[in-house]
FINUZA-719877 format. One record per residue (C-alpha): residue in one letter; x, y, z. Coordinates in steps of 0.02 Angstrom, whole numbers, padded with zeros to 5 digits, always signed. Example, Ala and Ser with C-alpha at 12.3 -4.5 7.8 and 13.67 -1.06 7.14 Angstrom:
// FINUZA-719877
A+00615-00225+00390 S+00684-00053+00357 
END
This chain:
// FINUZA-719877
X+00306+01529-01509 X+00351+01600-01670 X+00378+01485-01811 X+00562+01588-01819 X+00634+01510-01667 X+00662+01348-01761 X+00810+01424-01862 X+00885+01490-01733 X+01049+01407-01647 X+00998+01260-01533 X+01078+01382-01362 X+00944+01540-01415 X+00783+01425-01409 X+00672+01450-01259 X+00733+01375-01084 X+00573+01267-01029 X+00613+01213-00840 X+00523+01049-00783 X+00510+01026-00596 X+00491+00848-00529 X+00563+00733-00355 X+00562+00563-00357 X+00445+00536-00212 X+00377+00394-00304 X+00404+00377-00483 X+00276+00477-00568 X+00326+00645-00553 X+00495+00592-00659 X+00406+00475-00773 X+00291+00622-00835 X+00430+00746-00859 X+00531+00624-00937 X+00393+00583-01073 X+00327+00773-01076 X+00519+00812-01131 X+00510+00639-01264 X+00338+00713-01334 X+00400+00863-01369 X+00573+00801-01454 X+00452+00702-01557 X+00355+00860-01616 X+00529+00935-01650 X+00494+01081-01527 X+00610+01228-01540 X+00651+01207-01368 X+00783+01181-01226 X+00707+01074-01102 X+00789+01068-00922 X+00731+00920-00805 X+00765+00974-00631 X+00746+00879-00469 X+00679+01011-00346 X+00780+00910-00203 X+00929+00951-00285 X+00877+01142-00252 X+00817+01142-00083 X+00929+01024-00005 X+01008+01129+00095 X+00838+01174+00180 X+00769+00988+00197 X+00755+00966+00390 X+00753+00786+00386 X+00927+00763+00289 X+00998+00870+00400 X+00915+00782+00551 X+00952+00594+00507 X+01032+00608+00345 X+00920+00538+00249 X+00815+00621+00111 X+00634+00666+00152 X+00608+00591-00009 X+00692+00428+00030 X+00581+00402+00189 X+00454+00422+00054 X+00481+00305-00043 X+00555+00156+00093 X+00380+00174+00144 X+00312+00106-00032 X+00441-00005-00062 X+00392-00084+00103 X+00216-00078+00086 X+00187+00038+00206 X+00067+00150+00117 X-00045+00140+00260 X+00076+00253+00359 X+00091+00388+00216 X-00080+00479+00260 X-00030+00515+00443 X+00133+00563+00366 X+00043+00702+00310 X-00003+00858+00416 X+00193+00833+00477 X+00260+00850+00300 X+00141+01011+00296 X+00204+01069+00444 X+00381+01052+00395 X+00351+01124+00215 X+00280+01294+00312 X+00416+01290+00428 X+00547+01305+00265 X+00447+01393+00147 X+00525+01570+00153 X+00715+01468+00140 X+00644+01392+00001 X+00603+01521-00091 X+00731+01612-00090 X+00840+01456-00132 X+00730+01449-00297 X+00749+01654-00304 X+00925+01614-00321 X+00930+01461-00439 X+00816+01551-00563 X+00929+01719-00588 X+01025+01621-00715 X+00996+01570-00834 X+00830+01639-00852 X+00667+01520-00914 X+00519+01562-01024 X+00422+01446-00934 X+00435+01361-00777 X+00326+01198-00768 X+00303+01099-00606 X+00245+00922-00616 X+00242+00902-00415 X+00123+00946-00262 X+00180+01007-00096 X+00287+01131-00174 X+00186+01248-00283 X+00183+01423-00192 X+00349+01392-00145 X+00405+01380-00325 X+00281+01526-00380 X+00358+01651-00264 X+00536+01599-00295 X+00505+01622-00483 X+00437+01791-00446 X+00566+01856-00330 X+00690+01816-00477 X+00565+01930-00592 X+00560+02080-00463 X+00739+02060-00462 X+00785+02068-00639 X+00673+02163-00718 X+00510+02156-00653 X+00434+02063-00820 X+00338+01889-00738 X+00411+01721-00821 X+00242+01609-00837 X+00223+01486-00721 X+00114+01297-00754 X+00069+01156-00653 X+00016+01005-00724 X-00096+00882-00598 X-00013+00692-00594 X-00157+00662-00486 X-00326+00653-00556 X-00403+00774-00410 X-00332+00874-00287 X-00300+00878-00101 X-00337+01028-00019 X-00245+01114+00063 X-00089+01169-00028 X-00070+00987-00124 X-00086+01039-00288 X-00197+01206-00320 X-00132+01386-00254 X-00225+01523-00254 X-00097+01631-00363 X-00078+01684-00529 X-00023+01541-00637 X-00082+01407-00756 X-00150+01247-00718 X-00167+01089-00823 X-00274+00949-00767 X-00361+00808-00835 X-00523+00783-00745 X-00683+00908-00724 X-00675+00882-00543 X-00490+00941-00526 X-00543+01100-00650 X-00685+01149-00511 X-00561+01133-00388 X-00450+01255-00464 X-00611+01378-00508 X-00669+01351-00327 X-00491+01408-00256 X-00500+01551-00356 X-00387+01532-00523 X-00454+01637-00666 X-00552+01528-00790 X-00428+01553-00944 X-00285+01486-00841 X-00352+01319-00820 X-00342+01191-00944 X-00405+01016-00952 X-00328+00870-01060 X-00382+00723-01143 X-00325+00632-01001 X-00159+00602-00872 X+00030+00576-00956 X+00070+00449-01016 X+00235+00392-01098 X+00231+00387-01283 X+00269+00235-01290 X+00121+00147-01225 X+00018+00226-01401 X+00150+00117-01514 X+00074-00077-01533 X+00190-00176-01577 X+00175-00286-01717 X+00159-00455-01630 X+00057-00605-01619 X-00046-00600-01438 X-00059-00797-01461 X+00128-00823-01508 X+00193-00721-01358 X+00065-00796-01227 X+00135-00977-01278 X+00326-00881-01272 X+00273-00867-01070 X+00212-01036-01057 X+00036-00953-01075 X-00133-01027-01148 X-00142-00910-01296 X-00349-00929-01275 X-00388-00887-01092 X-00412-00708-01011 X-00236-00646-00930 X-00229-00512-00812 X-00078-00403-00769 X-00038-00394-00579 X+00083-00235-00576 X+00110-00133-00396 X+00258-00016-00451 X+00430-00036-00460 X+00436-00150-00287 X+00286-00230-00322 X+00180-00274-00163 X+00135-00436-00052 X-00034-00396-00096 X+00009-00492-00252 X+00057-00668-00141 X-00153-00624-00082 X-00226-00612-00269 X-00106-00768-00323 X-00180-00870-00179 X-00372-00801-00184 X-00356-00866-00380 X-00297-01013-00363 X-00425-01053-00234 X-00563-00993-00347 X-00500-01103-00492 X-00559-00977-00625 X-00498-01004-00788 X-00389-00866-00811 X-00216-00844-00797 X-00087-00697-00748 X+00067-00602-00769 X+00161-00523-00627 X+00283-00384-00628 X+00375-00372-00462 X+00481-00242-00523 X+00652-00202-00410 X+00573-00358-00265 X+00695-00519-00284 X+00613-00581-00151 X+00440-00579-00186 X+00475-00634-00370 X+00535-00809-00280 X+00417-00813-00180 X+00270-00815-00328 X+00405-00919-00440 X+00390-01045-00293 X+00203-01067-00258 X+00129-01227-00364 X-00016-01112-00435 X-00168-01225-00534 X-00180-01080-00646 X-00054-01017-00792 X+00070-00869-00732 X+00239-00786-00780 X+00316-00698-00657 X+00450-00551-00716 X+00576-00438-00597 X+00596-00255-00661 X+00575-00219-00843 X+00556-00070-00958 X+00454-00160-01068 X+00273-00135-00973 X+00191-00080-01152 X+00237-00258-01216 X+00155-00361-01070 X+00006-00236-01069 X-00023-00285-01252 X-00046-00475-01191 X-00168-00434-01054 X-00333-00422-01056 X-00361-00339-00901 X-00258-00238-00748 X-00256-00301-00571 X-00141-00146-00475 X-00162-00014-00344 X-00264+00128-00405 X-00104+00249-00441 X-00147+00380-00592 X+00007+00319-00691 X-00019+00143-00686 X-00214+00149-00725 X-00187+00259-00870 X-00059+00162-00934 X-00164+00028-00928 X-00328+00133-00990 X-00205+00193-01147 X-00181+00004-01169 X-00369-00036-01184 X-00364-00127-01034 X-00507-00123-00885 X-00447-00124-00708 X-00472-00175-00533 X-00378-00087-00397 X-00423-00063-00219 X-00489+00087-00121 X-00471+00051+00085 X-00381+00166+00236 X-00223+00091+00167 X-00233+00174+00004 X-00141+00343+00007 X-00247+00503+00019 X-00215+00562-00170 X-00255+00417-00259 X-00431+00397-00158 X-00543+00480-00299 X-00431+00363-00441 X-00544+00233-00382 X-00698+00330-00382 X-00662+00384-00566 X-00626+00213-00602 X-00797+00144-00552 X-00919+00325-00619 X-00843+00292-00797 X-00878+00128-00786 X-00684+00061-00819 X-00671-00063-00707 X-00703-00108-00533 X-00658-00035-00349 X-00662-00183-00230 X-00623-00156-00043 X-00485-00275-00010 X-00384-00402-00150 X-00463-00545-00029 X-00584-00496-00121 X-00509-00521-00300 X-00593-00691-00352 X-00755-00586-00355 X-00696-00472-00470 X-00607-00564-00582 X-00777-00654-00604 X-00859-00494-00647 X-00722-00433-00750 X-00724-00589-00879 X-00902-00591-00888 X-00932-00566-01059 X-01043-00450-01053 X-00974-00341-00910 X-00813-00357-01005 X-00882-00293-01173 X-00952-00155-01059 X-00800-00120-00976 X-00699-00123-01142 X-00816+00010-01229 X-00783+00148-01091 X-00613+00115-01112 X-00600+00144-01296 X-00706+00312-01272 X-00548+00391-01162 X-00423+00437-01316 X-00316+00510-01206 X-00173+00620-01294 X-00127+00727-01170 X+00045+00682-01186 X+00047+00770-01369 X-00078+00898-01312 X+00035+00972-01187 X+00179+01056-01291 X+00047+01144-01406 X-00024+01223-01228 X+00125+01266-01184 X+00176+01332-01315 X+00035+01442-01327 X+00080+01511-01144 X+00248+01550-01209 X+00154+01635-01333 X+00050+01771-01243 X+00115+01947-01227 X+00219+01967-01075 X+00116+02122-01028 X-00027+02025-00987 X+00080+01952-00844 X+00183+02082-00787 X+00097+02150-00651 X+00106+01985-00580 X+00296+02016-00539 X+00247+02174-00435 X+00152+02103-00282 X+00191+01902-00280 X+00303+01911-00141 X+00211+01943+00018 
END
């Protein structure tokens, strides 16, 4: 992008469209902090979040069936728990996205005619092709020139089929060298995929705040001198947690732990209630994860590629769990987890006394720690300059793109 476009008036800089849904939280959380990184590097940009549900709604079969959002289903299932039943879920929601792709992309035809992007960016699966072709039937129909179009992995691998690759011309950012060979394999040119430093994370998490670990421990009724762990399961927590809070106290290890049971009242009373031998705080929702990741030592969560590299930014080790309950996509998290020797994968959280051992043994600790510090992921401040870059290449080299997309 030309150094130029910084004087011009704030309504002439460059429309940059981010796609996310809120099936689960990610997909927003890594727009939102794409569109804060950027601010931060005072981009010449206009940055437009949209929710790709609010664009295809009137071609989402199961709103007009129940009238409820697919999405919502979604994401009743993880606030219940249910995370077991989101991998059967699957083939159906595959099914359903054929059945409405050609209404879908003509709905996205429509909703990019004006006004017109320099760059559309998706941050979601599922929806890829669908967004591709759209884009391009816009093109053919203005002018034939090809707006570039990105996706940027929130999972550390992909899913094949149609999850997160397609086979079309566009750009791909990912942040692991199996997701890159996945792209290669599919068939995306080399110099369209681009791997990062690592996932996105909010900017936030890099700041340490300038507090005393001890101080704030004893603020929670912690020992300010034993290992803590931080228990987090998303925003509605899980009853996993009750499990690891029980197999713990059993084990009378001398740690102690924070909880964060996000949006779940009831299983916050429930952990508030149970006479534990060991130190704890327990806290509901809070925006301040950053703060009680800088008085852990390590992570105890499910192995969800927001939460670990939260945690990872954070310099903390984890332990999540990798069973049939654990959705599809975040099956290789774990395996990434134990190759790069970051933490541990255990089988069940029955099984967390085990390795909680392992994790404060100081020498598997000291081990664990080291691979952490090695990440230095930035990817979060790496991101703008790529795009930017993309924004930058000659329109030609994409124009015949516009030409044969639609098929």
């Amino acid at each position: 992008m030309s150094p130029a476009c910084a004087f011009l008036p704030r309504q002439q800089y460059p429309l940059i469209d981010l796609i996310y849904f809120d099936a689960g939280g990610g997909h927003r959380a890594s727009a939102t902090a794409l569109r804060t990184a950027a601010e931060q590097q005072r981009r010449p940009w206009q940055i437009r979040l949209i929710n790709l549900r609010d664009v295809l709604e009137p071609a989402d079969f199961i709103r007009h069936l129940t009238g409820v959002r697919s999405e919502d289903v979604y994401n009743a299932m993880l606030k219940f728990d249910l995370t077991a039943g989101v991998n059967p879920m699957l083939p159906l929601m595959r099914l359903l996205i054929r059945r409405t792709h050609r209404q879908n992309v003509t709905l996205l035809a429509r909703h990019w005619m004006e006004p017109r992007p320099a760059l559309v960016v998706s941050l979601i699966p599922h929806f890829n092709r669908a967004i591709f072709e759209g884009l391009r039937m816009a093109d053919v129909r203005r002018n034939g020139i090809a707006t570039p179009m990105v996706t940027i992995m929130t999972d550390l691998a992909d899913c094949p089929p149609h999850f997160w690759i397609e086979a079309q011309e566009q750009f791909l950012i990912c942040a692991t060298a199996v997701a890159a060979r996945q792209a290669l394999a599919i068939g995306l040119d080399s110099q369209r995929v681009v791997r990062t430093s690592g996932m996105i994370v909010r900017p936030e998490f890099y700041i340490r705040q300038h507090i005393s670990r001890g101080d704030e421990r004893r603020r929670l009724g912690l020992n300010p001198g034993l290992p803590t762990g931080l228990v987090m399961f998303g925003g509605y927590g899980s009853r996993r947690m009750l499990t690891i809070a029980r197999r713990i106290a059993e084990s009378r290890q001398p740690i102690q732990l924070i909880f964060i049971c996000g949006h779940n009242q009831y299983l916050r009373q429930q952990l508030t209630a149970m006479e534990l031998p060991f130190g704890c705080h327990v806290e509901g929702f809070t925006q301040n994860v950053p703060y009680f990741m800088q008085l852990a030592d390590f992570f105890i969560g499910k192995p969800g590629p927001g939460a670990i590299s939260e945690a990872l930014v954070s310099g903390l080790p984890v332990i999540v769990a990798r069973n049939t309950s654990t959705m599809v996509q975040e099956r290789y998290n774990a395996e990434w987890i134990v190759q790069n020797q970051l933490g541990i994968a255990i089988r069940s959280f029955s099984e967390i006394d085990k390795a909680v051992a392992n994790m404060i043994d100081e020498e598997q600790s000291r081990r664990f720690r080291s691979h952490v510090a090695m990440l230095n992921n930035r990817a979060v401040f790496e991101i703008p300059e790529i795009l930017d870059e993309i924004m930058a290449m000659p329109r030609a080299c994409l124009a015949q793109q516009a030409v044969h997309a639609i098929s």
